[in-house]
DOGUTOR-30513 format. One record per residue (C-alpha): residue in three letters; x, y, z; residue number from 1. Coordinates in Angstrom, 3 decimals. Last residue first. Layout:
atom code = ALA xx = X yy = Y zz = Z pos = NUM
...
REM end
This chain:
atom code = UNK xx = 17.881 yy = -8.144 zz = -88.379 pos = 110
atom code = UNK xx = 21.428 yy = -6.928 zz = -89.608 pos = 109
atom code = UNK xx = 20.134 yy = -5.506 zz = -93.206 pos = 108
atom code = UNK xx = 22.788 yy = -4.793 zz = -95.448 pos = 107
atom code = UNK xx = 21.903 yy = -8.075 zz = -97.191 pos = 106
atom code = UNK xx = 18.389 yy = -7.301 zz = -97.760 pos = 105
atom code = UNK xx = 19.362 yy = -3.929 zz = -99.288 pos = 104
atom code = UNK xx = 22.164 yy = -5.777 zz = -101.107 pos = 103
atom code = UNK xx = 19.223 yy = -8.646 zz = -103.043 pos = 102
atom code = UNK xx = 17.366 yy = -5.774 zz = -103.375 pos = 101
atom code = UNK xx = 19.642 yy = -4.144 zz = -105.989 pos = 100
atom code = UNK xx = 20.640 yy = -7.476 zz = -107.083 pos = 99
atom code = UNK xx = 17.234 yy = -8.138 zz = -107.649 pos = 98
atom code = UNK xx = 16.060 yy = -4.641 zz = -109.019 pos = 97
atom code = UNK xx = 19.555 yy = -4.163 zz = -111.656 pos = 96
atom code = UNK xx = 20.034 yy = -0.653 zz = -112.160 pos = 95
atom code = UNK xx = 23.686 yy = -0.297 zz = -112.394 pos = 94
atom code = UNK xx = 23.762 yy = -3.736 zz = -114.873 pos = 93
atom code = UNK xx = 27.341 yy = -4.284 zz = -115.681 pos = 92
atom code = UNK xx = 28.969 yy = -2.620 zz = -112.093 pos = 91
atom code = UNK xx = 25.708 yy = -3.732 zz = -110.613 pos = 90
atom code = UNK xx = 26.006 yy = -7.554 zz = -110.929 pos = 89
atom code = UNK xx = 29.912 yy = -6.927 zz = -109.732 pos = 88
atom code = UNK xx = 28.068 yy = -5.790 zz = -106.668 pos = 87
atom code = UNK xx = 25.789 yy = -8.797 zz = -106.406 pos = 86
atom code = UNK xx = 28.492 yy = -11.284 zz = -107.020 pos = 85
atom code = UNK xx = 30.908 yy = -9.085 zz = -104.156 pos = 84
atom code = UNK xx = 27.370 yy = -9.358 zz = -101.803 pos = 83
atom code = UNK xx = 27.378 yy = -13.140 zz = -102.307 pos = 82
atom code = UNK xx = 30.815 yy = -13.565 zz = -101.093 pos = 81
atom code = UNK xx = 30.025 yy = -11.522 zz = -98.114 pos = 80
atom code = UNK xx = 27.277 yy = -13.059 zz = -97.345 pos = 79
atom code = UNK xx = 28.268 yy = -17.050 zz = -97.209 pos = 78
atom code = UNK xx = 25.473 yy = -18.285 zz = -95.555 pos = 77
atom code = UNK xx = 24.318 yy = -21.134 zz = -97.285 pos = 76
atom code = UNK xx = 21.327 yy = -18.912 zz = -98.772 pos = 75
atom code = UNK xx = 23.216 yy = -16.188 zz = -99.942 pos = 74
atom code = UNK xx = 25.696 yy = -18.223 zz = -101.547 pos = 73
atom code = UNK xx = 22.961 yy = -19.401 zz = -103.855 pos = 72
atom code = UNK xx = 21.370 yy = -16.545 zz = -104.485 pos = 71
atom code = UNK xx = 25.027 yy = -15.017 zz = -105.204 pos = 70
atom code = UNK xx = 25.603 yy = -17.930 zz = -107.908 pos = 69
atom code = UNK xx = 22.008 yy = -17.624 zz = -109.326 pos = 68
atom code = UNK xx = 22.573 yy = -13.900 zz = -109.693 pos = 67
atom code = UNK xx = 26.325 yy = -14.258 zz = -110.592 pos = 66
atom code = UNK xx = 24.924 yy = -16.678 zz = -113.851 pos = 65
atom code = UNK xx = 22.011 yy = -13.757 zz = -114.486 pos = 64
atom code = UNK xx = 24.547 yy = -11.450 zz = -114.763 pos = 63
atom code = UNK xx = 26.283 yy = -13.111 zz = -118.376 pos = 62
atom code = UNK xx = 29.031 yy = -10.729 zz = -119.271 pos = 61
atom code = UNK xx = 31.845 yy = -13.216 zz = -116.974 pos = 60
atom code = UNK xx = 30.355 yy = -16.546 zz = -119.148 pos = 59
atom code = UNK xx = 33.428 yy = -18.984 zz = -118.908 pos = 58
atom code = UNK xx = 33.829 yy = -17.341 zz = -115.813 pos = 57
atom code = UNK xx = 30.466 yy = -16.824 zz = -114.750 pos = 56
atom code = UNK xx = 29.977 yy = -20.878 zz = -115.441 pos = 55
atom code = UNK xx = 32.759 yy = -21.918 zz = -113.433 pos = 54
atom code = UNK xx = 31.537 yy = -20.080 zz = -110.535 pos = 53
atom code = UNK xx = 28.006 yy = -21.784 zz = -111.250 pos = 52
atom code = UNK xx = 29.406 yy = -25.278 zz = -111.473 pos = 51
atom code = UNK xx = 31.050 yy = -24.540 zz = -107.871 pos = 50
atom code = UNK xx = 28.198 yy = -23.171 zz = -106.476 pos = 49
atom code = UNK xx = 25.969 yy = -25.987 zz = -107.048 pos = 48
atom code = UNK xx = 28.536 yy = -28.485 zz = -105.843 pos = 47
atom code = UNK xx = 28.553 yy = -26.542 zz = -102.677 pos = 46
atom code = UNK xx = 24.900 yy = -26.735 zz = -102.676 pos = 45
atom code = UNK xx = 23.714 yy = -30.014 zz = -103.374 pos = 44
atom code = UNK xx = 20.105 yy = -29.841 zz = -102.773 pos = 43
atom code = UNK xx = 19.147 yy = -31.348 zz = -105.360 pos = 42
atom code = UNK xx = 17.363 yy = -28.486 zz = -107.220 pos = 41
atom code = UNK xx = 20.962 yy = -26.802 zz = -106.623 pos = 40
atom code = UNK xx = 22.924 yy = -29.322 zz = -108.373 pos = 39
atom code = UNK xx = 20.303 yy = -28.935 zz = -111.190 pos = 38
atom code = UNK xx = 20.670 yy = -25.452 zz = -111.306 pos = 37
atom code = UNK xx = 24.546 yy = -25.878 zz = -111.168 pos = 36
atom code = UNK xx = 24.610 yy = -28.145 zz = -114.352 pos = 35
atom code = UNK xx = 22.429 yy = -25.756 zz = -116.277 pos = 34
atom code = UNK xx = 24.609 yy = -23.564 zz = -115.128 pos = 33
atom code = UNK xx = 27.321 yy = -25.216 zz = -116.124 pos = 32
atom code = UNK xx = 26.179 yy = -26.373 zz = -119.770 pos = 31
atom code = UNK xx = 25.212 yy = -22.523 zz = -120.124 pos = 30
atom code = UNK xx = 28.532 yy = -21.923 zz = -119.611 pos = 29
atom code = UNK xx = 30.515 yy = -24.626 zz = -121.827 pos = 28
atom code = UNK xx = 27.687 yy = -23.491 zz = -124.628 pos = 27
atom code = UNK xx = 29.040 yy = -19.741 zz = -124.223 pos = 26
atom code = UNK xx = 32.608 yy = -20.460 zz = -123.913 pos = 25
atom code = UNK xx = 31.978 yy = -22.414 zz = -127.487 pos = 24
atom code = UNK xx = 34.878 yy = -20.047 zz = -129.162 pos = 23
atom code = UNK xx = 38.032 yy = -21.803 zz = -127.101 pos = 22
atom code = UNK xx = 40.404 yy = -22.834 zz = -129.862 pos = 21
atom code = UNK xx = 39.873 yy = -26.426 zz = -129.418 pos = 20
atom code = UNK xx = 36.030 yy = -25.595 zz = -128.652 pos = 19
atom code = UNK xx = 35.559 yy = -23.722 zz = -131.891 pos = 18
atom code = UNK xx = 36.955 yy = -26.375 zz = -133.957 pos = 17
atom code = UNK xx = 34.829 yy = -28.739 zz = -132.957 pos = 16
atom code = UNK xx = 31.676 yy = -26.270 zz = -133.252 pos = 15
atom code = UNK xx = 32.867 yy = -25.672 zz = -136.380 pos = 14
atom code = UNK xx = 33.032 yy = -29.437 zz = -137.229 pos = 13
atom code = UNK xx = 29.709 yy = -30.550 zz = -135.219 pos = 12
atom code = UNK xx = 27.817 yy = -27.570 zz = -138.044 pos = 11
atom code = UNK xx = 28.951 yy = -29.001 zz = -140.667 pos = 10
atom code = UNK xx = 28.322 yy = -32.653 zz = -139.355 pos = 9
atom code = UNK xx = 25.200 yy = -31.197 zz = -139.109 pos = 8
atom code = UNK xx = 24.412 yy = -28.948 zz = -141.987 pos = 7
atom code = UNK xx = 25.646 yy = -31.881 zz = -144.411 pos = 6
atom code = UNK xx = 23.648 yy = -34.296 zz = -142.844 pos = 5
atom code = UNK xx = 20.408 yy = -31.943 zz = -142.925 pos = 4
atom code = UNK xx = 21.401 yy = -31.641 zz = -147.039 pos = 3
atom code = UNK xx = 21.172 yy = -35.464 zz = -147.649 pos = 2
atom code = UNK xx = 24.325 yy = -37.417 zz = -147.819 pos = 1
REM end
């Protein structure tokens, strides 16, 4: 086998590995949100959500997953749930401007 061969199947066996003891979290996660951005470009919401849910826990360090996830929840209507996304946004990131704006807007009856 040539060297690149080597690499890969090298490479597919750690990766293996990894995943049976759980160490690809990070390529499971961006594999959901990847699948809840397209769910969302489709206009299918709920499934949207879901995939990004399962992506911020695979993923719980990642705020830009519970940004997506609150935007999304945001816009079916589901405040509250949104608002505890933002908020756990700014327990990581204290000085985060969209989630920071994102509760502003949020707060705001009108």
């Amino acid at each position: 086998m040539r060297w690149k061969e080597h690499g890969f199947l090298l490479v597919l066996a750690v990766c293996g590995i990894s995943l049976v003891t759980g160490g690809c979290a990070k390529l499971r996660a961006r594999d959901k949100l990847n699948k809840g951005v397209y769910a969302f470009r489709s206009g299918q919401f709920d499934e949207s959500i879901e995939e990004l849910k399962r992506a911020s826990t695979l993923a719980p360090i990642r705020v830009d997953i519970r940004i997506d996830l609150a935007l999304t929840l945001t816009m079916l209507g589901e405040y509250e749930d949104a608002r505890s996304q933002f908020e756990e946004v700014l327990r990581r990131e204290p000085n985060n401007k969209r989630a920071l704006d994102s509760l502003v807007f949020l707060s705001d009856p009108a």
